[in-house]
C-alpha positions in Angstrom: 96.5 94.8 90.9 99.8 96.1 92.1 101.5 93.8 89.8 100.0 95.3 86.9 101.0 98.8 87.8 104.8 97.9 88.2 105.1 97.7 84.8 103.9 100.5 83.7 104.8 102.4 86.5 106.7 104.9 84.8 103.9 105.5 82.2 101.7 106.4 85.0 103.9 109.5 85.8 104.7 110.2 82.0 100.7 110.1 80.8 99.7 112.8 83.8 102.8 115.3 83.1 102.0 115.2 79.5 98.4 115.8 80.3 99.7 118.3 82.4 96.2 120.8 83.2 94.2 117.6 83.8 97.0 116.8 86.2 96.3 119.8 87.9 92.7 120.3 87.5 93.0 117.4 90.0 95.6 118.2 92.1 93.3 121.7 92.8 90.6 119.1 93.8 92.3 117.1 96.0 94.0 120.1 97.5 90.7 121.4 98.2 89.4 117.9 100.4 92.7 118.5 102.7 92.2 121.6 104.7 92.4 120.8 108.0 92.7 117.3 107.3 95.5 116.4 110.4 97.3 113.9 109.6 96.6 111.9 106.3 97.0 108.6 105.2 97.1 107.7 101.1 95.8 104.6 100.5 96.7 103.7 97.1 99.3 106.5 96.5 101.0 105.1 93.4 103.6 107.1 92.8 103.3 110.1 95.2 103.0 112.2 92.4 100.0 114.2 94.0 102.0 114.3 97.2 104.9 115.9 95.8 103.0 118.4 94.3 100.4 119.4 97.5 104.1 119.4 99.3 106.2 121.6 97.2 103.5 123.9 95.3 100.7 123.9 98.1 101.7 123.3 101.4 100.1 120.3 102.2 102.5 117.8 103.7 100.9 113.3 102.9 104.2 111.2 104.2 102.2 108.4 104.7 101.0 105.9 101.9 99.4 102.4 101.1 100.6 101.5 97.9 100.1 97.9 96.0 102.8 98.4 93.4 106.2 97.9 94.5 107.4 99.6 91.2 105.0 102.8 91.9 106.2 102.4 96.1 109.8 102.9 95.1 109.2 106.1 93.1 107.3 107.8 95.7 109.9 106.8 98.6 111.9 108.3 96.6 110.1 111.6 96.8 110.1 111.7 100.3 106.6 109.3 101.8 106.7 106.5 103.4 104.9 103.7 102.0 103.9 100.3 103.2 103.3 98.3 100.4 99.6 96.3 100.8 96.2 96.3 99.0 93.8 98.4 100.5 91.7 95.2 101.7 95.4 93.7 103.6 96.4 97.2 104.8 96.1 98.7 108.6 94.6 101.6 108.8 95.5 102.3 112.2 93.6 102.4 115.4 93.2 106.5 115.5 96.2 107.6 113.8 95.0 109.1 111.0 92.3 112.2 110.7 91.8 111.7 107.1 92.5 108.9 104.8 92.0 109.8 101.5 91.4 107.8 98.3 93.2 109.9 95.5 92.0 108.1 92.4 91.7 104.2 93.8 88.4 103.3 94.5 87.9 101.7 90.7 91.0 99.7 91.6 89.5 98.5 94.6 87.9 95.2 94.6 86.1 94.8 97.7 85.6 98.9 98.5 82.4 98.3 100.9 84.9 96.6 103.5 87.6 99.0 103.0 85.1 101.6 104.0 84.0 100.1 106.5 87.4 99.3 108.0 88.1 103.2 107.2 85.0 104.2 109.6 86.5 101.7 112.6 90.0 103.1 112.1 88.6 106.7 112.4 88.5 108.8 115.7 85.4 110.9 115.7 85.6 113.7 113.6 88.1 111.8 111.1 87.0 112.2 107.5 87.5 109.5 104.3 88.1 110.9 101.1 86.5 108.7 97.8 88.5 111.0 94.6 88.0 109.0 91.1 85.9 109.2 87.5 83.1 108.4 88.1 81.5 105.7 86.2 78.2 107.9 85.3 80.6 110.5 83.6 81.8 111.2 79.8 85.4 109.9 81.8 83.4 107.0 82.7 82.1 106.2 79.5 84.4 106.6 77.2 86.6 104.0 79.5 84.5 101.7 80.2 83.7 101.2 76.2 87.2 101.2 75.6 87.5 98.4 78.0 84.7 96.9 76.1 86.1 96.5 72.8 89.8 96.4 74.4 91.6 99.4 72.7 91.3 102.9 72.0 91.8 102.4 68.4 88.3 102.0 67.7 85.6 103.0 64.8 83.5 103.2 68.0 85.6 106.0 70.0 87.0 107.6 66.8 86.9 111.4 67.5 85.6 110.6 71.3 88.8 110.9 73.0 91.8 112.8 73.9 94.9 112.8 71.5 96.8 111.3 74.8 93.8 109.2 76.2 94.1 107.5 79.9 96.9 104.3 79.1 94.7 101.0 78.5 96.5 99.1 80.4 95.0 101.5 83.6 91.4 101.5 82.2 91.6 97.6 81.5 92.3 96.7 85.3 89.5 99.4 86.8 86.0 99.0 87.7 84.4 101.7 88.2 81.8 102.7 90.2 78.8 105.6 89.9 78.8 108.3 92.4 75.4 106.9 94.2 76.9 103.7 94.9 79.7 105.3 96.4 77.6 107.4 98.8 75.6 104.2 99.5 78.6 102.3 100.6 79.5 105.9 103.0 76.2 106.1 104.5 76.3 102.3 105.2 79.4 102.1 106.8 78.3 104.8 109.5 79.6 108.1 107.4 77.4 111.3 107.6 77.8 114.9 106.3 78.7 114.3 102.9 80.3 116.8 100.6 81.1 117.0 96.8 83.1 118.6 94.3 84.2 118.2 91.1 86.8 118.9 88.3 86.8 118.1 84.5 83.9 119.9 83.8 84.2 119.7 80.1 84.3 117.2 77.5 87.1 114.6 77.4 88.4 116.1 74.2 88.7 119.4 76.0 89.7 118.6 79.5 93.4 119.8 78.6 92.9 122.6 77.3 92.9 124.7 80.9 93.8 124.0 84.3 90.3 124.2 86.6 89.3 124.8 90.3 87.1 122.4 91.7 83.0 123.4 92.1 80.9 122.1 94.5 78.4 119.4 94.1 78.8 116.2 91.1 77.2 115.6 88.3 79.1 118.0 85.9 83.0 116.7 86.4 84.5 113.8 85.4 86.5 113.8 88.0 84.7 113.9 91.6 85.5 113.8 95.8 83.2 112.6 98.1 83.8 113.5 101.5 82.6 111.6 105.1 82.8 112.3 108.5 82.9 109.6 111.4 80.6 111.7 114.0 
């Protein structure tokens, strides 16, 4: 997976500051999961263009990141984290050292998610919290990817008029698998996880979603883009 991303590393970066109120719209979520949080790990940090932002717009300081990609690693040690490059599955979690680990936007990259979880709860002290942040597959987000997986392209008679003017890169939706917002509490609740919380972003259609930056609601079901939130008790 993180060979895939070094190519297009900088198109990552490029397709989110174009798109710049989805961009955002997230960041206002995410920023919303970390109060509190101690000391956070990033698994899957890609570029640490999320940290940058929580550090310089909303005080929220992430130095630490997992990150596949050596492309996307060098970009965000350039802004500042500290990244050990790994896949989520290969990476060390620490024994205690974090109070959060959050999963900005990874889980559909994840192949084997129900261990990482579970390696998440042992790494944990009590009282830690994980953080599951992706589309999930159950939304219009979801959809419209996952058909343009499908048929391989965005430039579709099927998707015609479906989609943004500056849809998600294909070469991101191709490599994802993503997963419905059930099966991600399933995997929480089997790993040990209680107290769940939810909230959401992207609340309008696809073709809309840039029109105006959003705050995050509570609860799932009407974003595209959704956290999930579980605490080791």
């Amino acid at each position: 997976m993180g060979k895939g991303f070094d190519q297009y590393a900088s198109a990552y970066d490029a397709w989110f500051l174009d798109n710049r109120n989805v961009l955002y719209s997230e960041v206002n979520l995410v920023a919303s999961t970390l109060q509190d949080a101690g000391r956070v790990l990033s698994v899957g940090c890609g570029s640490g263009l999320f940290e940058k932002i929580l550090r310089d717009e909303y005080g929220i300081t992430v130095t630490d990141g997992i990150e596949p990609s050596e492309g996307m690693a060098a970009i965000a040690r350039k802004r500042g984290m500290n990244v050990t490059i790994a896949t989520a599955e290969e990476a060390d979690f620490g024994n205690g050292d974090y109070d959060t680990l959050l999963f900005n936007g990874t889980p559909s990259y994840i192949g084997d998610l129900a261990g990482v979880v579970r390696k998440a709860y042992a790494a944990l002290p009590a009282g830690g919290r994980i953080i599951l942040i992706d589309v999930p597959k159950e939304s219009s987000y979801g959809l419209l990817y996952n058909l343009a997986k499908a048929v391989g392209t965005w430039d579709h008679p099927l998707l015609e008029g479906c989609y943004p003017p500056n849809p998600y890169p294909i070469e991101f939706v191709d490599v994802a698998a993503w997963r419905t917002t059930a099966e991600k509490v399933a995997l929480l609740r089997e790993a040990g996880f209680t107290d769940l919380e939810f909230a959401q972003t992207l609340t309008s259609h696809p073709l809309t979603s840039n029109d105006e930056e959003e705050q995050p609601v509570e609860g799932y079901g009407k974003g595209d883009y959704v956290a999930v939130t579980a605490y080791k008790r």
